[in-house]
PyMOL Python script that loads the backbone (N, CA, C, O; Angstrom):
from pymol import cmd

cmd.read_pdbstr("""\
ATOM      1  N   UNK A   1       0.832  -1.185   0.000  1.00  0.00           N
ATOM      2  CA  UNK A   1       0.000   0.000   0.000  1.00  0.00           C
ATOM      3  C   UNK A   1       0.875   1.247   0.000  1.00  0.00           C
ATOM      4  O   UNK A   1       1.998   1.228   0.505  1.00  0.00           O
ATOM      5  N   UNK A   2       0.358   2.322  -0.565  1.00  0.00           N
ATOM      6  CA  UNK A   2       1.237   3.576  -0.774  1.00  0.00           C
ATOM      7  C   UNK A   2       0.845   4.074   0.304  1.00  0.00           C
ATOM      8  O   UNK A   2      -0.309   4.040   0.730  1.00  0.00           O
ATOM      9  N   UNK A   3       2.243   4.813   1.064  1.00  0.00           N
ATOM     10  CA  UNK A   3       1.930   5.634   2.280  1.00  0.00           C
ATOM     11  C   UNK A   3       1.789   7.002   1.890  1.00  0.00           C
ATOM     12  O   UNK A   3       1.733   7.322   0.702  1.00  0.00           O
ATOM     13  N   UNK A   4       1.720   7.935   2.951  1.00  0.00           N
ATOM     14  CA  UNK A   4       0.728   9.155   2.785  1.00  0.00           C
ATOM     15  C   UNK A   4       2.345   9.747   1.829  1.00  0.00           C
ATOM     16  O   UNK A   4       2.289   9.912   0.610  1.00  0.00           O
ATOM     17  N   UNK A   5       3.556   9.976   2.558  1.00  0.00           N
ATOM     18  CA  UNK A   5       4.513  10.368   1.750  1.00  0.00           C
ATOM     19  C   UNK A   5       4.652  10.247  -0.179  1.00  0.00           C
ATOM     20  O   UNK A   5       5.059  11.035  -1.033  1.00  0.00           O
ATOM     21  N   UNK A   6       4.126   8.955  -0.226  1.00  0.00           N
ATOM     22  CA  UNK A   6       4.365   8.198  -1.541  1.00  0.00           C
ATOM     23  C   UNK A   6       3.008   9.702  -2.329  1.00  0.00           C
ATOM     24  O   UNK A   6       3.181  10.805  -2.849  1.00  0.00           O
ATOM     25  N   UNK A   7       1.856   8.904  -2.004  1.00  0.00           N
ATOM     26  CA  UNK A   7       0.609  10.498  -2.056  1.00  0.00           C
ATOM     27  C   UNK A   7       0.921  11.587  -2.168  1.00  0.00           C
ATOM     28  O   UNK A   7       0.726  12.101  -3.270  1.00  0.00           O
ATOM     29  N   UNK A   8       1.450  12.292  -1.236  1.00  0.00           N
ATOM     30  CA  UNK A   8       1.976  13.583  -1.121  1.00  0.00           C
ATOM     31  C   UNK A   8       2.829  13.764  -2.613  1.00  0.00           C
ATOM     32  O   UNK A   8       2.346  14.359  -3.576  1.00  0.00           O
ATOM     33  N   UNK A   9       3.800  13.312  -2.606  1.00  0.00           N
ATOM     34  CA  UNK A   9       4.592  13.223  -4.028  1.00  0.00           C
ATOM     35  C   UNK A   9       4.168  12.924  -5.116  1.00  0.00           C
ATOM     36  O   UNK A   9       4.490  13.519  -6.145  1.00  0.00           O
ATOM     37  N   UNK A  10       3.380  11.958  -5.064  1.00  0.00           N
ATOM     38  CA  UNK A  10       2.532  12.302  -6.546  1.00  0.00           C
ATOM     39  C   UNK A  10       1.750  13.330  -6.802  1.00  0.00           C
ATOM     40  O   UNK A  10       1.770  13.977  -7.849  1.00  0.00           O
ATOM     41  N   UNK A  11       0.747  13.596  -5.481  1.00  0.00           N
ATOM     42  CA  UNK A  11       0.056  14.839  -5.700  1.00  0.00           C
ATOM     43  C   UNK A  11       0.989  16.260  -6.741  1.00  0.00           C
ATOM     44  O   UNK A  11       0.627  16.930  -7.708  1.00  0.00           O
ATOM     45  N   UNK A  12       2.452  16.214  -5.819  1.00  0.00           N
ATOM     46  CA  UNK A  12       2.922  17.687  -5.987  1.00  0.00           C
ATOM     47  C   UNK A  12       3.332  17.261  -7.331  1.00  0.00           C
ATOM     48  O   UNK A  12       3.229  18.236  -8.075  1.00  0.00           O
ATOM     49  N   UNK A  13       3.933  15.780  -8.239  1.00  0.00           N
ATOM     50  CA  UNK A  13       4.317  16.171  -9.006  1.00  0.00           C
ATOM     51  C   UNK A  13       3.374  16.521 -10.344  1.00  0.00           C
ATOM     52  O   UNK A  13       3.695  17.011 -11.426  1.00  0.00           O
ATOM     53  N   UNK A  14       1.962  16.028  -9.785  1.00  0.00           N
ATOM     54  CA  UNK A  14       1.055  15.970 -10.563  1.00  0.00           C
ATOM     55  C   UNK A  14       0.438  17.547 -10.958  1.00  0.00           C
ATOM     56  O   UNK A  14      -0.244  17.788 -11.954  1.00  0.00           O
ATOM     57  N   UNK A  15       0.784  18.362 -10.104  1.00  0.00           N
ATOM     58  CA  UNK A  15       0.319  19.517  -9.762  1.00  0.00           C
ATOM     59  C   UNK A  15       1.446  20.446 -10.613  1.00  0.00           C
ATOM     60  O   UNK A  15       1.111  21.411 -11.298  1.00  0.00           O
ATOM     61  N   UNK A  16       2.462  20.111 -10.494  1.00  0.00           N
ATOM     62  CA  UNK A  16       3.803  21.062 -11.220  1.00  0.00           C
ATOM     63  C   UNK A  16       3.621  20.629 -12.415  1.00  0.00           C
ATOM     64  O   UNK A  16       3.623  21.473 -13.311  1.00  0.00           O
ATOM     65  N   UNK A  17       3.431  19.332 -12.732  1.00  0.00           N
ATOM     66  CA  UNK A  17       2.847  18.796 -14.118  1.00  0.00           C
ATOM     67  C   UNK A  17       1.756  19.618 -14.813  1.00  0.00           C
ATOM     68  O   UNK A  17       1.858  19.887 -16.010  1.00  0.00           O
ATOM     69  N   UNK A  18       0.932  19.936 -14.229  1.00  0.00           N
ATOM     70  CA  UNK A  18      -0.386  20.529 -15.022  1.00  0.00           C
ATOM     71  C   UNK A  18       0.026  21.816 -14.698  1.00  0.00           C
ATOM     72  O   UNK A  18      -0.757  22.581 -15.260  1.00  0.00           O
ATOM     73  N   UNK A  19       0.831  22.416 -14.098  1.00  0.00           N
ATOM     74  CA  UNK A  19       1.149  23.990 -14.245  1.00  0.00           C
ATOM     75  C   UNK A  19       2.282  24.098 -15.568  1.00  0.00           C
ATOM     76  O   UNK A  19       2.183  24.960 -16.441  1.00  0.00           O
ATOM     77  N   UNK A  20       3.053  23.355 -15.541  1.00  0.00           N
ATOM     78  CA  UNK A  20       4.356  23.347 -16.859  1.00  0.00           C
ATOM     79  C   UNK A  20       3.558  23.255 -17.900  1.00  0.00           C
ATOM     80  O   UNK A  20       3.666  24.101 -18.787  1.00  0.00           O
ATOM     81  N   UNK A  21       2.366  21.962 -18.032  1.00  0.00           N
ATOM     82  CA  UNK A  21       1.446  22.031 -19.281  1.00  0.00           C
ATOM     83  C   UNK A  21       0.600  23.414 -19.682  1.00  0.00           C
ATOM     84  O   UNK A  21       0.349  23.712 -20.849  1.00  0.00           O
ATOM     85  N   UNK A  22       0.140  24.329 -18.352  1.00  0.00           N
ATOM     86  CA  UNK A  22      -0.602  25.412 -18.603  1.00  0.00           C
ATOM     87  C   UNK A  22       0.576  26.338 -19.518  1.00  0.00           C
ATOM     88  O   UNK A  22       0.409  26.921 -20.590  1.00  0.00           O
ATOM     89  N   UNK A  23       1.795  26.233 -18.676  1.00  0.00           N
ATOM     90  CA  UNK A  23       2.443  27.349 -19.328  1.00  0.00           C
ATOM     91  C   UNK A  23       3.065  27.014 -20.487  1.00  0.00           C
ATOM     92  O   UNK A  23       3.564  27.978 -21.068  1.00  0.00           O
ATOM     93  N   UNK A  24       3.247  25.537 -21.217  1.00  0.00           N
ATOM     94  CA  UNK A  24       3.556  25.731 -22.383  1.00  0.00           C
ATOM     95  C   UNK A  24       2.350  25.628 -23.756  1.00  0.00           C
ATOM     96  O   UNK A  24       2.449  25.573 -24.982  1.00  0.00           O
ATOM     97  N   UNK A  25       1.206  25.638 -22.758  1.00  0.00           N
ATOM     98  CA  UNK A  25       0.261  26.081 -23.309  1.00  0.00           C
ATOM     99  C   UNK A  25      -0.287  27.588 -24.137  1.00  0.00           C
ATOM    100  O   UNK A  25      -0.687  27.844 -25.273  1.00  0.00           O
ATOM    101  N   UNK A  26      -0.091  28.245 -23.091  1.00  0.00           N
ATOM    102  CA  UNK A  26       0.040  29.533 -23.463  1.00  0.00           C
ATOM    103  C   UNK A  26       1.487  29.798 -24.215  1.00  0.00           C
ATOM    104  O   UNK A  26       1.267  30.332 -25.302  1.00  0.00           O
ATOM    105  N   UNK A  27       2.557  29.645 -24.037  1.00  0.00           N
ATOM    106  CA  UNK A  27       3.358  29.682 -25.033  1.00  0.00           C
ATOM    107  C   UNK A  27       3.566  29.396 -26.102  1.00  0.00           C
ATOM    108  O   UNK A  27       4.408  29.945 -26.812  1.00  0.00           O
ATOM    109  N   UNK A  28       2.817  28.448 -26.441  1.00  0.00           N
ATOM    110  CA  UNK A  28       2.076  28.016 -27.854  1.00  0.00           C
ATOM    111  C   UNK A  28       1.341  28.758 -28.565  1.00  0.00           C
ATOM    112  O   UNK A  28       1.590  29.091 -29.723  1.00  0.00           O
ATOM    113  N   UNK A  29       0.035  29.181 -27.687  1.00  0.00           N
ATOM    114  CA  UNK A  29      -0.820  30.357 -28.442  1.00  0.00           C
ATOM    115  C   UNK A  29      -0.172  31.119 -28.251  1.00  0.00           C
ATOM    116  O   UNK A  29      -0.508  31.905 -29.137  1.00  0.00           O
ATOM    117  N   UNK A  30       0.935  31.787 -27.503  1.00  0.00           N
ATOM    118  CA  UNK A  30       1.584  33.004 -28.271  1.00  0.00           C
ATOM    119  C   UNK A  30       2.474  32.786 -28.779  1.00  0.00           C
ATOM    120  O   UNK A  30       3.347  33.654 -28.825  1.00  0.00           O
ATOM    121  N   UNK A  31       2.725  31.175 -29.569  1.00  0.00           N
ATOM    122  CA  UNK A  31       3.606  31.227 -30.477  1.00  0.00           C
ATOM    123  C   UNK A  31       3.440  31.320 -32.079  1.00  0.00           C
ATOM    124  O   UNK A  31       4.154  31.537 -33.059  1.00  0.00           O
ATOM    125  N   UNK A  32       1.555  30.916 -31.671  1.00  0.00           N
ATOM    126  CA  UNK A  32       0.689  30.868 -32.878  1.00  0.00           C
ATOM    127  C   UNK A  32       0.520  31.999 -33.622  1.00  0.00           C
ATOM    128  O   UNK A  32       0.647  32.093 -34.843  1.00  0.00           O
ATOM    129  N   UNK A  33       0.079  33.296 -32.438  1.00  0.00           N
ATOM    130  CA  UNK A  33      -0.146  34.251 -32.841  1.00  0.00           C
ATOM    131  C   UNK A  33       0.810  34.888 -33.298  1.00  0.00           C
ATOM    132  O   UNK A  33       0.657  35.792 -34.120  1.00  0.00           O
ATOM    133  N   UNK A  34       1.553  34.647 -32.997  1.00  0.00           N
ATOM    134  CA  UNK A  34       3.197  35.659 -33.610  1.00  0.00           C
ATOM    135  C   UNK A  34       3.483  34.980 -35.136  1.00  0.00           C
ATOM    136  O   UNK A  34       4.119  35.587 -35.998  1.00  0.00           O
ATOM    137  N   UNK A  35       2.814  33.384 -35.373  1.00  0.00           N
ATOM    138  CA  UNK A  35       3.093  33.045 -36.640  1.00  0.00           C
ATOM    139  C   UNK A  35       2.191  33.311 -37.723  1.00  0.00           C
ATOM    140  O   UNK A  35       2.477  33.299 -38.920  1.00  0.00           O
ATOM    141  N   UNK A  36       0.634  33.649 -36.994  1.00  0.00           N
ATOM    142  CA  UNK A  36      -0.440  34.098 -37.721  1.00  0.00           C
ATOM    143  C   UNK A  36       0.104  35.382 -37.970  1.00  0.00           C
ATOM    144  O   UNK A  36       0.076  35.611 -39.179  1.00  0.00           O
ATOM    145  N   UNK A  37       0.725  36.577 -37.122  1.00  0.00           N
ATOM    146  CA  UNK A  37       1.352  37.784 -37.756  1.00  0.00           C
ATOM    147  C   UNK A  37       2.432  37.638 -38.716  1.00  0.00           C
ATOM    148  O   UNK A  37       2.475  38.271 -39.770  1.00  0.00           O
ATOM    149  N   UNK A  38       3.034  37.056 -38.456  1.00  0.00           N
ATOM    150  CA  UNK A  38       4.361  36.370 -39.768  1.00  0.00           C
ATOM    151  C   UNK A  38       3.863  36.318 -41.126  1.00  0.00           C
ATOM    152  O   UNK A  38       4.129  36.832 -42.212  1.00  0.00           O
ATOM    153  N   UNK A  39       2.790  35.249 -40.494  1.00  0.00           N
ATOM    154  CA  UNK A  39       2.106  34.912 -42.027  1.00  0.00           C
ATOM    155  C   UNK A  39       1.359  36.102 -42.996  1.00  0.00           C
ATOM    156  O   UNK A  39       1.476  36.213 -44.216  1.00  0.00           O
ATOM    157  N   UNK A  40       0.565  36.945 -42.089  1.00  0.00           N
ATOM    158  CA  UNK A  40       0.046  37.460 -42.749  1.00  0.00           C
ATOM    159  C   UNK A  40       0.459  38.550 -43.248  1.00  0.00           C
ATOM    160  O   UNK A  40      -0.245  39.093 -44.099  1.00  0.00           O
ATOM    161  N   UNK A  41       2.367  39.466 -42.634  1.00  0.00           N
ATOM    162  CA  UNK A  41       3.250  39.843 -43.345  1.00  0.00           C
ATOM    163  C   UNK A  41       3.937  39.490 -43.893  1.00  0.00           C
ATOM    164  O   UNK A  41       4.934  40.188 -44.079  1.00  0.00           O
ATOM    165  N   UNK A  42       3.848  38.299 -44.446  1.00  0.00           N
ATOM    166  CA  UNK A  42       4.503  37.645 -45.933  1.00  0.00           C
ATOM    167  C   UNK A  42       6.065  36.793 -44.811  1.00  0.00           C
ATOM    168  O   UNK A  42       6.853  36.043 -45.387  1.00  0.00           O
ATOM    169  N   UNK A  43       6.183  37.023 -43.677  1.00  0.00           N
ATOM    170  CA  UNK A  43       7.163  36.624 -43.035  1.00  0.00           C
ATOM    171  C   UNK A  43       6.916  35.379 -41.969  1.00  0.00           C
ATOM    172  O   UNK A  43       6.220  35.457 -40.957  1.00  0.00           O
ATOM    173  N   UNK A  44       7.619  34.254 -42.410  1.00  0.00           N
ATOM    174  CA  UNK A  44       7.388  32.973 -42.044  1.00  0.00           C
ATOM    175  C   UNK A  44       8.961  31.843 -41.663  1.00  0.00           C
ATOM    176  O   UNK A  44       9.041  30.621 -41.535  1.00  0.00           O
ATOM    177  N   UNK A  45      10.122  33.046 -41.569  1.00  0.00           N
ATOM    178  CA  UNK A  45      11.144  32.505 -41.383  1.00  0.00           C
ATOM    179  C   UNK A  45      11.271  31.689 -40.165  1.00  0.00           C
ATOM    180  O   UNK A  45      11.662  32.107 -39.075  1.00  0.00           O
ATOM    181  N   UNK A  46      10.736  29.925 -40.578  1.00  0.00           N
ATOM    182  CA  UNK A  46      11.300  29.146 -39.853  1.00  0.00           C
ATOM    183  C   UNK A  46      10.049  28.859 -38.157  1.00  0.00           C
ATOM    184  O   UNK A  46      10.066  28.119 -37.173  1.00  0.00           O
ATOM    185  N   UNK A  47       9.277  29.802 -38.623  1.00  0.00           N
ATOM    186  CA  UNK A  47       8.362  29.962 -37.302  1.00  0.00           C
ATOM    187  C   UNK A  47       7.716  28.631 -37.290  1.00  0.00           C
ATOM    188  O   UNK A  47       7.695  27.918 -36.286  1.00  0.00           O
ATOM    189  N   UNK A  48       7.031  28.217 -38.766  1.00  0.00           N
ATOM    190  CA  UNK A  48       6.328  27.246 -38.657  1.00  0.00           C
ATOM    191  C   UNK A  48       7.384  25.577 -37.996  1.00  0.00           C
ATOM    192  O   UNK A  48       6.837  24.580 -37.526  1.00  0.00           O
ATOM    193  N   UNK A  49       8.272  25.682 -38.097  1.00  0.00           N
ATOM    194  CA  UNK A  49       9.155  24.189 -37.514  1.00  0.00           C
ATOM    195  C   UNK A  49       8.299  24.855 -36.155  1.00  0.00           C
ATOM    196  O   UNK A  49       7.165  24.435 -35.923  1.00  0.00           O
ATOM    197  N   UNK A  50       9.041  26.126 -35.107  1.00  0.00           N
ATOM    198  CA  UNK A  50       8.951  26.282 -34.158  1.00  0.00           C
ATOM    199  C   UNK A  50       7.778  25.614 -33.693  1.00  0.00           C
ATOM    200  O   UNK A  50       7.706  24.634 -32.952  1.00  0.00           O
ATOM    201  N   UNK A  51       6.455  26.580 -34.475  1.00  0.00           N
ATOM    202  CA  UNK A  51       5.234  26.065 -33.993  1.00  0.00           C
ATOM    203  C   UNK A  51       4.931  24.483 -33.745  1.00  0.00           C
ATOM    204  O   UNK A  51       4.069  24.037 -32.987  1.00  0.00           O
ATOM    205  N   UNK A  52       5.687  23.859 -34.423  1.00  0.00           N
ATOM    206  CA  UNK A  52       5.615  22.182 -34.827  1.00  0.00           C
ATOM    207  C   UNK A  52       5.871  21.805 -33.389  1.00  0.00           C
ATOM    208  O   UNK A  52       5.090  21.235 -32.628  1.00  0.00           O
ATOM    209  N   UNK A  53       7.679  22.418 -33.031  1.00  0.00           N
ATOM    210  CA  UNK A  53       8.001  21.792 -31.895  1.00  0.00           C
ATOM    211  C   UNK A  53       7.042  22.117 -30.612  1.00  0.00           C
ATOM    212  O   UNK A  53       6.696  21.259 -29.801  1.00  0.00           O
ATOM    213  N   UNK A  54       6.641  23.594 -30.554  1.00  0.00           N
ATOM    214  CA  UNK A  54       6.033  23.719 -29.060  1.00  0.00           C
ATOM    215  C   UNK A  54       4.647  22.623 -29.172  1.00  0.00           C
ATOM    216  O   UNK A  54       3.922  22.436 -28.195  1.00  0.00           O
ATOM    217  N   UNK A  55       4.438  22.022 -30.360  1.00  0.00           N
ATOM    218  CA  UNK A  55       2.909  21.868 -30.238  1.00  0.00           C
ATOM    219  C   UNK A  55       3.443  20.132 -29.719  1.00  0.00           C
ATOM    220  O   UNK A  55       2.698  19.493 -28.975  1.00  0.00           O
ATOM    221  N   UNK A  56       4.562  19.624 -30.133  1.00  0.00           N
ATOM    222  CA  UNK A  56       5.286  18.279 -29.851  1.00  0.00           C
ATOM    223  C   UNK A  56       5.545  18.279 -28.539  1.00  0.00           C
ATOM    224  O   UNK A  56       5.144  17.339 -27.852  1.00  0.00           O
ATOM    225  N   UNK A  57       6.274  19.357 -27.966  1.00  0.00           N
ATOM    226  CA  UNK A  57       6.166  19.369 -26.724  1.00  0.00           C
ATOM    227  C   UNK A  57       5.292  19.248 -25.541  1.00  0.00           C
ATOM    228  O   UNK A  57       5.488  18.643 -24.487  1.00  0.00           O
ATOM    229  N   UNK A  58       4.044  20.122 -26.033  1.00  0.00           N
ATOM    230  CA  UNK A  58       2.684  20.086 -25.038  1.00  0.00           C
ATOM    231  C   UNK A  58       2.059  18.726 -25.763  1.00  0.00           C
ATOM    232  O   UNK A  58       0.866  18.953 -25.960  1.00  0.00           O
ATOM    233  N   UNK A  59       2.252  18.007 -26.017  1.00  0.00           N
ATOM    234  CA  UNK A  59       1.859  16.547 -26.396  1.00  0.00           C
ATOM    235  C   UNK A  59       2.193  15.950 -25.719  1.00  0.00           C
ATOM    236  O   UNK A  59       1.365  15.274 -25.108  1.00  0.00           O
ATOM    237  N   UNK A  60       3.371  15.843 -25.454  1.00  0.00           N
ATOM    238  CA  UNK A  60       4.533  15.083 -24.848  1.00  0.00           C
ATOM    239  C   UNK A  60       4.409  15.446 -23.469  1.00  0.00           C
ATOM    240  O   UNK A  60       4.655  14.696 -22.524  1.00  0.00           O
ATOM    241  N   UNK A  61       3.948  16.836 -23.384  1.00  0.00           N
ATOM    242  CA  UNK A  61       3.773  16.862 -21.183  1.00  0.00           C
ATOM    243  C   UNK A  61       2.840  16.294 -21.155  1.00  0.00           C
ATOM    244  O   UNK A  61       3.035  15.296 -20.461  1.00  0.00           O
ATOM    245  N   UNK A  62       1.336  16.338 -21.715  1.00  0.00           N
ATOM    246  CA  UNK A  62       0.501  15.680 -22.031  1.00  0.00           C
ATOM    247  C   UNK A  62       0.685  14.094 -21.582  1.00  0.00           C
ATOM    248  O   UNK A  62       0.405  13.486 -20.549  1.00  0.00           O
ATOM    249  N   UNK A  63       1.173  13.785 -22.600  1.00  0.00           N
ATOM    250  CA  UNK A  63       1.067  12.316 -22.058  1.00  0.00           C
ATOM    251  C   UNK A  63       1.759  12.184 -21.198  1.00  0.00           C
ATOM    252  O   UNK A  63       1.608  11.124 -20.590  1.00  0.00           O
ATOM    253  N   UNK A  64       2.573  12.893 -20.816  1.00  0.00           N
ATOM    254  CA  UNK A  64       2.699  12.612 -19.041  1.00  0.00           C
ATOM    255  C   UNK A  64       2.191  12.607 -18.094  1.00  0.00           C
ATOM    256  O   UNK A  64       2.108  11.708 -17.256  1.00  0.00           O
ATOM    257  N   UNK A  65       1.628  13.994 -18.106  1.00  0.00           N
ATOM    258  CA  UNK A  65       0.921  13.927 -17.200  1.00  0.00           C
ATOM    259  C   UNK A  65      -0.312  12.979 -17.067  1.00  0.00           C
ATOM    260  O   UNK A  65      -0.840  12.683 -15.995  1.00  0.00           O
ATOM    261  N   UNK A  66      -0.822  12.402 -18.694  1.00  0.00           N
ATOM    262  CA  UNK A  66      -1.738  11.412 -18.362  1.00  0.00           C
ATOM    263  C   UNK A  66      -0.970   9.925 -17.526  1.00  0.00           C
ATOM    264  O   UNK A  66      -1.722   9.248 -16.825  1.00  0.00           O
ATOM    265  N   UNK A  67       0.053   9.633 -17.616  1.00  0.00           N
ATOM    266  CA  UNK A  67       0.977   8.267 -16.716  1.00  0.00           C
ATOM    267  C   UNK A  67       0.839   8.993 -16.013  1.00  0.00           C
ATOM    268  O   UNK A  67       0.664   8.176 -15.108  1.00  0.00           O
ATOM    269  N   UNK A  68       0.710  10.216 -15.366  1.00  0.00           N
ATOM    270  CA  UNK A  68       1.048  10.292 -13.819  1.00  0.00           C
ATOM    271  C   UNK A  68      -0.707   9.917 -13.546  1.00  0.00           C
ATOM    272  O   UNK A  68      -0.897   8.702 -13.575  1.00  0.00           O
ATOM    273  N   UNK A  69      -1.668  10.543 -13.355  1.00  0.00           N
ATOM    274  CA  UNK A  69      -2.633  10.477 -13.284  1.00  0.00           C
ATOM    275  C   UNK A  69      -2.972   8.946 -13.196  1.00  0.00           C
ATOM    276  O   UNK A  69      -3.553   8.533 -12.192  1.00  0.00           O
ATOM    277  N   UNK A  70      -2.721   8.320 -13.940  1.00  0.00           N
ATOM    278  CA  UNK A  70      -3.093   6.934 -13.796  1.00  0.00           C
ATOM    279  C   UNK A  70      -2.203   6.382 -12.647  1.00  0.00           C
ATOM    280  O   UNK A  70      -2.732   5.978 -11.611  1.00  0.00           O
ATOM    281  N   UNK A  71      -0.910   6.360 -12.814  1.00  0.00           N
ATOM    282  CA  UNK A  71      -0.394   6.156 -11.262  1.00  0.00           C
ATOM    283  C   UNK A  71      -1.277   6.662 -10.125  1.00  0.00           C
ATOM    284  O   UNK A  71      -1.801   5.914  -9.300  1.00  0.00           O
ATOM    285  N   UNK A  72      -1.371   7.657 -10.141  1.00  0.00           N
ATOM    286  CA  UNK A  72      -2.421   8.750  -8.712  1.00  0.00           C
ATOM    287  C   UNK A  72      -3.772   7.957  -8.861  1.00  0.00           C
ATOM    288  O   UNK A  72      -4.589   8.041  -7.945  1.00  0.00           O
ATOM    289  N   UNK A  73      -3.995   7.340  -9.754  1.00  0.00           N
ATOM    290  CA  UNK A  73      -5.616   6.308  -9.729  1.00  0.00           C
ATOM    291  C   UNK A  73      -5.259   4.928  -9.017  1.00  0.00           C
ATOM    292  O   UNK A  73      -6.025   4.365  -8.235  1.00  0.00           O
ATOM    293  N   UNK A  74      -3.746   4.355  -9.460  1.00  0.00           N
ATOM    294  CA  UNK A  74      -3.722   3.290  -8.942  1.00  0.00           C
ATOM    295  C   UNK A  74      -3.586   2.680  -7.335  1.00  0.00           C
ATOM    296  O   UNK A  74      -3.870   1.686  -6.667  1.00  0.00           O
ATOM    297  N   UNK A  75      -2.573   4.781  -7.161  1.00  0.00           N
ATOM    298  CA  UNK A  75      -2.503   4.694  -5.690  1.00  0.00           C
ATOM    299  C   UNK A  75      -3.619   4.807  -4.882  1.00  0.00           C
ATOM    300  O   UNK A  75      -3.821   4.279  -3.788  1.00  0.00           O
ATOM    301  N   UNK A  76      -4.399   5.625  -5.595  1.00  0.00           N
ATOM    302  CA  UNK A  76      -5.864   5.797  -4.393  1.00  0.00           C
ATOM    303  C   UNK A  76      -6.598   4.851  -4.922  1.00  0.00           C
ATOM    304  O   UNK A  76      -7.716   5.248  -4.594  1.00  0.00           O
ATOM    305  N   UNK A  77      -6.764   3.893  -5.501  1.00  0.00           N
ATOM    306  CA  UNK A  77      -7.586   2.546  -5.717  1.00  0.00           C
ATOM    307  C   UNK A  77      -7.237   1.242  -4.457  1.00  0.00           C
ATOM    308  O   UNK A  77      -7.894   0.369  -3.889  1.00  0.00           O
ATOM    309  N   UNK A  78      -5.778   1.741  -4.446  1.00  0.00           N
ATOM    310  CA  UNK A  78      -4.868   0.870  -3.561  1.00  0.00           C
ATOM    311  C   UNK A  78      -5.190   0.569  -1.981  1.00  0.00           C
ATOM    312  O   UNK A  78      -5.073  -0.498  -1.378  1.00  0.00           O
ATOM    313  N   UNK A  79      -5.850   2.467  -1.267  1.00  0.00           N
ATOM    314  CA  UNK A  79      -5.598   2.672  -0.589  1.00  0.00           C
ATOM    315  C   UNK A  79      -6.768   2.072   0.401  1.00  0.00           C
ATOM    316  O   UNK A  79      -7.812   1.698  -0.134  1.00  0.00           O
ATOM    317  N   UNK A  80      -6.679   2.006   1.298  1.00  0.00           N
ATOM    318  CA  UNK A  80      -8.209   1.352   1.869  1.00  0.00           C
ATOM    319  C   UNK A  80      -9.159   2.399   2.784  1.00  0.00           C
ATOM    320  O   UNK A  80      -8.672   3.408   3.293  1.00  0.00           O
ATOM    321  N   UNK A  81     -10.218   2.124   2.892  1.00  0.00           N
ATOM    322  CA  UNK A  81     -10.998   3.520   3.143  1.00  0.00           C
ATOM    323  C   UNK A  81     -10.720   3.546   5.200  1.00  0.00           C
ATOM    324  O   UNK A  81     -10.773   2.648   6.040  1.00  0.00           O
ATOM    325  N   UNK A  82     -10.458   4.907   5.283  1.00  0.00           N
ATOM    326  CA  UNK A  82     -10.263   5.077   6.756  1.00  0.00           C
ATOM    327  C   UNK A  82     -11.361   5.036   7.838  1.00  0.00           C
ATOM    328  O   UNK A  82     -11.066   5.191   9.023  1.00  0.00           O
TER     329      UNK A  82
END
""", "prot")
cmd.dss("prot")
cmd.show_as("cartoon", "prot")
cmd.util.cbc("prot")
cmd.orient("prot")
């Protein structure tokens, strides 16, 4: 059985997890918007890879944070009621 420590630590990393996802969230849409201005001044140097990667990236916290979450299900499935 997971002790309260084991809990505690998933909680926090689950929590820094979905804050890193918020913020490369928003760094995305303002990476979008800076490429929607690019674009629509004829200027597109290289933005679109960028956009590729931030959008690979918030995928990728993404599915992390979905394994963590399922860990944090398995631990409180685990746990027995007090």
């Amino acid at each position: 059985m997971a002790d309260d420590l084991t809990r505690h630590f998933i909680a926090r990393q689950l929590q820094l997890a979905s804050d890193e996802l918020v913020r490369d969230a928003e760094r995305l849409a303002v990476s979008a918007r800076a490429f929607a201005d690019d674009a629509a001044a004829g200027r597109s140097h290289g933005n679109a890879y960028r956009l590729a990667q931030d959008a690979a990236l918030l995928a990728h916290l993404e599915r992390r944070l979905a394994g963590m979450r399922e860990i944090a299900n398995l631990l409180e499935a685990d746990t027995p009621p007090r």
